[in-house]
LUMLUM-897430 format. One record per residue: residue in one letter; x, y, z of N, C-alpha, C in turn; residue number from 1. Coordinates in pm, 1 decimal, padded with zeros to 6 digits, always signed. Each point is the difference from the previous one (the first is absolute). Example, Ala and Ser with C-alpha at 12.3 -4.5 7.8 and 13.67 -1.06 7.14 Angstrom:
<atoms>
{'A',{+01319.0,-00569.0,+00780.0},{-00089.0,+00119.0,+00000.0},{+00090.0,+00120.0,+00000.0},1} {'S',{-00035.0,+00105.0,-00072.0},{+00082.0,+00119.0,+00006.0},{-00077.0,+00109.0,+00073.0},2} 
</atoms>
This chain:
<atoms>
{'X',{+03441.6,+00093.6,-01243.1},{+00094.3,-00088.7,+00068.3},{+00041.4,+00056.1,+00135.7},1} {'X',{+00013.6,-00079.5,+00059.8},{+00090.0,+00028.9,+00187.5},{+00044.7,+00073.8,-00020.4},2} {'X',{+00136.2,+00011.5,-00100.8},{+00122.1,+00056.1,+00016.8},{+00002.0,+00132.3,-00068.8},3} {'X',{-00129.4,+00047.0,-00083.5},{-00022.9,+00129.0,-00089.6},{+00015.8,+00086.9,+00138.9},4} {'X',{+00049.5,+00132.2,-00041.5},{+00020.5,+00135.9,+00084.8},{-00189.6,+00049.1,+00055.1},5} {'X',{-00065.3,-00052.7,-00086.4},{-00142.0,+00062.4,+00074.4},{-00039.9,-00068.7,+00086.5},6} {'X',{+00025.8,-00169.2,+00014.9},{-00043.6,-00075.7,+00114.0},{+00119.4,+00070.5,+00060.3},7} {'X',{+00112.0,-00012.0,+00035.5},{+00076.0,+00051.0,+00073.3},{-00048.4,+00110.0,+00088.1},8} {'X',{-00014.3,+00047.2,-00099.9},{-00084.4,+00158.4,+00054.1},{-00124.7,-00037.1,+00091.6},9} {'X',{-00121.9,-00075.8,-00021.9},{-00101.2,-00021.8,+00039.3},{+00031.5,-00094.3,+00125.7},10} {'X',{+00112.1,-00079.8,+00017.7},{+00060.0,-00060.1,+00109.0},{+00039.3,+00110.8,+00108.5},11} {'X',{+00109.7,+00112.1,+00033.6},{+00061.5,+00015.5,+00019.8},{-00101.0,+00158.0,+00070.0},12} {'X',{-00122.9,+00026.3,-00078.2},{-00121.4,+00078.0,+00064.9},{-00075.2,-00113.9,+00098.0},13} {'X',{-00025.8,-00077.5,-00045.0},{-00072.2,-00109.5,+00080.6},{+00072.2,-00049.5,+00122.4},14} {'X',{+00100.4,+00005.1,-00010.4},{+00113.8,-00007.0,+00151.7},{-00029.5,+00144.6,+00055.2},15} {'X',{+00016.7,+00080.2,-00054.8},{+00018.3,+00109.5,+00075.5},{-00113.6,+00050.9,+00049.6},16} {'X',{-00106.9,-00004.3,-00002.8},{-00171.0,+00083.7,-00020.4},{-00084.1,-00126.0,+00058.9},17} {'X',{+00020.3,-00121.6,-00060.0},{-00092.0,-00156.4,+00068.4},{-00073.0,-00015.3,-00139.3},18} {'X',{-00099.1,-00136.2,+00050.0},{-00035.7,-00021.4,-00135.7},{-00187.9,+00047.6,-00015.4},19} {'X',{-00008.3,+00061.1,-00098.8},{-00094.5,+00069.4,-00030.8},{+00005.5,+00161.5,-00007.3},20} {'X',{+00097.4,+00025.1,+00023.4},{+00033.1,+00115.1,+00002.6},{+00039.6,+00062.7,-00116.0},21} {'X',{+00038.1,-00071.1,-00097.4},{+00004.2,+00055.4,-00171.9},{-00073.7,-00066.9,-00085.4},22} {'X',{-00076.9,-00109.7,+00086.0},{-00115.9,-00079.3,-00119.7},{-00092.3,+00000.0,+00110.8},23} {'X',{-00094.9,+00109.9,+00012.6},{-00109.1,-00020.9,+00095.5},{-00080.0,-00093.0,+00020.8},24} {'X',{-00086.7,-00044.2,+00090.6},{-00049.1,-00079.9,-00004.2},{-00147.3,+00072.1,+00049.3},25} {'X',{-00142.2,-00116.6,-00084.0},{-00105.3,+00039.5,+00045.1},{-00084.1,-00104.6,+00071.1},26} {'X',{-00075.9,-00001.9,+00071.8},{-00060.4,-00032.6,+00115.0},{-00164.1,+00054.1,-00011.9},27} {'X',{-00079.7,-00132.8,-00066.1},{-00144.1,+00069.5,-00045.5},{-00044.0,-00096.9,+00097.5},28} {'X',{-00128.1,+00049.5,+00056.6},{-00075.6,-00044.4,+00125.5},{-00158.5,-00034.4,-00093.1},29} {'X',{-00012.2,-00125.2,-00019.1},{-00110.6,-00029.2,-00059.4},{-00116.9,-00056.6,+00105.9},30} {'X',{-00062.5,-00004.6,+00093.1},{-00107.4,-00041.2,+00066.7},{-00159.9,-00083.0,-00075.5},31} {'X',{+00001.8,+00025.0,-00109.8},{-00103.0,-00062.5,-00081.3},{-00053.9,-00159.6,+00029.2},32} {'X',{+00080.8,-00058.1,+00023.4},{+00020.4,-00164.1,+00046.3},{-00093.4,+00043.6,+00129.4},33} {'X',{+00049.7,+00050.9,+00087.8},{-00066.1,+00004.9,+00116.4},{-00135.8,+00089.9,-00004.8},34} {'X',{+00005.6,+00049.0,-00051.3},{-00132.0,+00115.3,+00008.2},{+00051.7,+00135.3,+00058.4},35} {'X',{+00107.7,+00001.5,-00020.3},{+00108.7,+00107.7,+00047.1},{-00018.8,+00144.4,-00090.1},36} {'X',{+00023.5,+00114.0,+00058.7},{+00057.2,+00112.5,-00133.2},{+00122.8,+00041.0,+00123.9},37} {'X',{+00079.8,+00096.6,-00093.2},{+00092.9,+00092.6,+00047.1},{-00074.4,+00125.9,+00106.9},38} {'X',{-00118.7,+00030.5,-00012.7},{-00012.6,+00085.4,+00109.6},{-00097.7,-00070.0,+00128.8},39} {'X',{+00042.5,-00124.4,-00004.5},{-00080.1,-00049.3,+00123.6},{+00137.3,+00042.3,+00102.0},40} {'X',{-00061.3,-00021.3,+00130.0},{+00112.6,+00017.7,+00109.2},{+00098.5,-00126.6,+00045.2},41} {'X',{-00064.7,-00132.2,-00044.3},{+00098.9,-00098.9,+00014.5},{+00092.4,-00010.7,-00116.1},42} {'X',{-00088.8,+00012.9,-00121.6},{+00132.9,+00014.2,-00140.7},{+00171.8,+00118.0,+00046.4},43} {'X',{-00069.5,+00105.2,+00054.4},{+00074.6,+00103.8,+00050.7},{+00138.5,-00023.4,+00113.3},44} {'X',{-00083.8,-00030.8,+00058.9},{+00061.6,-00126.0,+00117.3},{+00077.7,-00087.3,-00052.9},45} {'X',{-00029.1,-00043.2,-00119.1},{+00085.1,-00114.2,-00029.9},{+00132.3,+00066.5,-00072.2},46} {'X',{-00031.7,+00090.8,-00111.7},{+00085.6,+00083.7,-00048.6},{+00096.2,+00037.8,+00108.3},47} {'X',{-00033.4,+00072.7,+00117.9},{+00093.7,+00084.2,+00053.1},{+00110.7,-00105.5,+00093.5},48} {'X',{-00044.6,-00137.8,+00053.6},{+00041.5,-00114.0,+00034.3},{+00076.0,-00019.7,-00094.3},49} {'X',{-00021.2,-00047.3,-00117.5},{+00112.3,-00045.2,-00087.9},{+00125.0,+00095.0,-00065.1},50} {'X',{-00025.4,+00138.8,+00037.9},{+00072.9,+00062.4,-00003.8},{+00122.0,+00072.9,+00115.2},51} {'X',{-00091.2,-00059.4,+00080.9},{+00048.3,+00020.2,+00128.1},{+00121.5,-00089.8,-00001.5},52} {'X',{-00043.5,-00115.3,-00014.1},{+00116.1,-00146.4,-00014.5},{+00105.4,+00035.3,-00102.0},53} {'X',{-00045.8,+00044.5,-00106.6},{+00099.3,+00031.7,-00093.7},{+00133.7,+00082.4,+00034.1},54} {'X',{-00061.3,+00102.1,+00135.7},{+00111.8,+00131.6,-00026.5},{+00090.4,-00077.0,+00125.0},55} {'X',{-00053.5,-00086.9,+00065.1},{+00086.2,-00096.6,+00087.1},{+00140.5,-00078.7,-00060.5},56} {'X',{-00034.9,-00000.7,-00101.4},{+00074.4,-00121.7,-00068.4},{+00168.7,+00069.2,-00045.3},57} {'X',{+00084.8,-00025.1,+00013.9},{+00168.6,+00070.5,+00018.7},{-00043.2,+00035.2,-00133.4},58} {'X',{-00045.2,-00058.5,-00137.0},{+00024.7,+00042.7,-00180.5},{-00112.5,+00121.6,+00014.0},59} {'X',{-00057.0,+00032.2,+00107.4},{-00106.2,+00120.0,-00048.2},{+00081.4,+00105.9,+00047.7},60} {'X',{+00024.1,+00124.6,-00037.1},{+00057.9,+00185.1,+00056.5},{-00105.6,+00004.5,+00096.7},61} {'X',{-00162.8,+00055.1,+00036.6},{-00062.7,+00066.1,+00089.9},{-00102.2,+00013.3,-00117.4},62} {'X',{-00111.0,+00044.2,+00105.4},{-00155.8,+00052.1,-00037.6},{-00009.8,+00034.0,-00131.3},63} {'X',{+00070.6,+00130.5,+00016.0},{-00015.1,+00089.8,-00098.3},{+00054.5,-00069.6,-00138.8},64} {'X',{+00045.1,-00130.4,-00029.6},{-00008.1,-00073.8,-00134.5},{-00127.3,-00022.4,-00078.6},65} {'X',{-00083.5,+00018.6,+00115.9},{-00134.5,-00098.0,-00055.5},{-00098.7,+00138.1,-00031.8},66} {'X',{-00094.2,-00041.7,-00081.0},{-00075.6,+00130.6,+00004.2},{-00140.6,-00079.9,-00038.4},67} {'X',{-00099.7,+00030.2,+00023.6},{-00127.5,-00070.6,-00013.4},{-00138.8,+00093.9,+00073.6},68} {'X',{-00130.0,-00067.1,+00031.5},{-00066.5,+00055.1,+00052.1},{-00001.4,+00014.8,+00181.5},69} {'X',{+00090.2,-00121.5,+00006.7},{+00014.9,+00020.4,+00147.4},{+00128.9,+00072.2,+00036.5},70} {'X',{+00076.8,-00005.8,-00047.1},{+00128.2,+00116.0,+00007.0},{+00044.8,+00130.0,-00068.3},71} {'X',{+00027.9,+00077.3,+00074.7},{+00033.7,+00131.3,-00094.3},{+00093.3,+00083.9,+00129.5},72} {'X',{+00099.8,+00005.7,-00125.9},{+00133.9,+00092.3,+00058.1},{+00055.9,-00062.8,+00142.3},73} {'X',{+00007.2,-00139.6,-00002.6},{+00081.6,-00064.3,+00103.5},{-00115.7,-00061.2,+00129.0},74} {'X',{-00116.4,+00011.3,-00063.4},{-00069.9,-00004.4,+00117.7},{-00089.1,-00111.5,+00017.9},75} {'X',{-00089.6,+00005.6,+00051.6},{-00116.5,-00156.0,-00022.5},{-00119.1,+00124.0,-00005.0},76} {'X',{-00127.6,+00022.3,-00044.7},{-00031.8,+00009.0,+00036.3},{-00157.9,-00052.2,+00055.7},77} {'X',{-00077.0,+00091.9,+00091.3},{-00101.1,-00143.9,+00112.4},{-00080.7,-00002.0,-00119.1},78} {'X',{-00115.1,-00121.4,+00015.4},{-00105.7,+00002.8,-00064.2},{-00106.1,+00106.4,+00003.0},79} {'X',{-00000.9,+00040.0,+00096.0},{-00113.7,+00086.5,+00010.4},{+00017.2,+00119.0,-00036.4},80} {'X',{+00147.2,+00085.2,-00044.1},{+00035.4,+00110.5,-00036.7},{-00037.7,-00019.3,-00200.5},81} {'X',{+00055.2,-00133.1,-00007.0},{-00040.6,-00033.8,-00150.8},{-00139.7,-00003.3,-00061.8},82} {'X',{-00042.4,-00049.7,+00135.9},{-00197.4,-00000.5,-00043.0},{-00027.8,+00123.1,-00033.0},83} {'X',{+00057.0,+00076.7,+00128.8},{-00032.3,+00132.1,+00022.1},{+00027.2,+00132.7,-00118.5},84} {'X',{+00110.3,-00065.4,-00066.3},{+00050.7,+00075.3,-00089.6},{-00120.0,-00014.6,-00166.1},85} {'X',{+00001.4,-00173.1,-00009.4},{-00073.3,+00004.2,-00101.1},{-00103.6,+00067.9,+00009.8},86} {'X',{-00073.3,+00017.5,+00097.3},{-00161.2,+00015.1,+00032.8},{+00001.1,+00173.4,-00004.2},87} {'X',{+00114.7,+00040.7,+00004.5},{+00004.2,+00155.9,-00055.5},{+00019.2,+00060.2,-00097.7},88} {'X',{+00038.1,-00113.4,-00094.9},{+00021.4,+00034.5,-00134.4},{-00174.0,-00003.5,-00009.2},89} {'X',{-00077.7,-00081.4,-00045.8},{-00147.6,-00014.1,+00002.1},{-00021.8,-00057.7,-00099.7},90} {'X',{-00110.9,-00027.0,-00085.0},{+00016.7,-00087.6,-00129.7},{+00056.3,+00006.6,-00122.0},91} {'X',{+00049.1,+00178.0,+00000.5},{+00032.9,+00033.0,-00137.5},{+00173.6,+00003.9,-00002.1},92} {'X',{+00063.0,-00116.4,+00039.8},{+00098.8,-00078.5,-00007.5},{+00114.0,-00014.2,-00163.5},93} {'X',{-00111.3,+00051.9,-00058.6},{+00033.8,-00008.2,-00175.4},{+00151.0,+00149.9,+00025.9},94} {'X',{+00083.2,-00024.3,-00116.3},{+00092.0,+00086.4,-00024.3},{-00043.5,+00144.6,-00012.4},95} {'X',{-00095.1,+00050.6,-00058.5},{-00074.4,+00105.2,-00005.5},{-00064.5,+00099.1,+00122.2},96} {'X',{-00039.6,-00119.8,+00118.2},{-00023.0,+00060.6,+00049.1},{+00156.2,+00015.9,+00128.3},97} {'X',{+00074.4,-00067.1,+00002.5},{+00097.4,-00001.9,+00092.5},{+00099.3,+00145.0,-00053.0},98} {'X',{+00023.1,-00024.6,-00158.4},{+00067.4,+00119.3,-00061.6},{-00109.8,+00144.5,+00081.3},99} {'X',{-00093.8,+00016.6,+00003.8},{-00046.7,+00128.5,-00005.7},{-00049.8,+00053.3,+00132.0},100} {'X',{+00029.2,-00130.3,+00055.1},{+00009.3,+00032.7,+00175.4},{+00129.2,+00039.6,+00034.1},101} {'X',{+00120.2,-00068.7,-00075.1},{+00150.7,+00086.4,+00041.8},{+00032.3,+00100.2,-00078.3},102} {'X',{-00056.3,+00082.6,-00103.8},{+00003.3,+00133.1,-00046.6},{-00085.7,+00087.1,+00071.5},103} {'X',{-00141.4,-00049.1,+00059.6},{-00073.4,+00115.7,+00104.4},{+00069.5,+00032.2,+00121.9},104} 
</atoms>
């Protein structure tokens, strides 16, 4: 009910913080319809655009809310650092090999 002490509660964070801020919200980028994936450079583009708009908006805090493949720690970052990044991991992408590359 409205008037229970936990909506109260869940009101009264939601004034104070904005909304999404104690019930997160997610934001999945599907391209399939189009012939799209997530690591093309326009999907990317589109991501960092719509996030861009988002942190505009008075109910968003800043950057650093969002966290995804195009943002990290407040930032955007370019496409080509992301290409660049995957393409150094190399194919062995699996947990096994990522674990035993950050213990060497």
């Amino acid at each position: 009910p409205t008037s229970s002490p936990s909506m109260k509660t869940f009101n009264e964070l939601s004034q104070k913080f904005g909304p999404g801020y104690t019930s997160l919200y997610q934001i999945i980028f599907d391209g399939t319809k189009h012939g799209e994936t997530v690591e093309s450079e326009d999907a990317f583009q589109t991501m960092n655009s719509v996030i861009n708009e988002l942190v505009c908006l008075s109910t968003t805090t800043k950057l650093d809310s969002f966290s995804g493949i195009s943002t990290l720690n407040g930032a955007t970052i370019p496409f080509a650092q992301n290409t660049d990044a995957i393409h150094r991991c190399g194919d062995d992408v699996g947990v096994n090999a990522s674990a035993s590359r950050i213990t060497n």
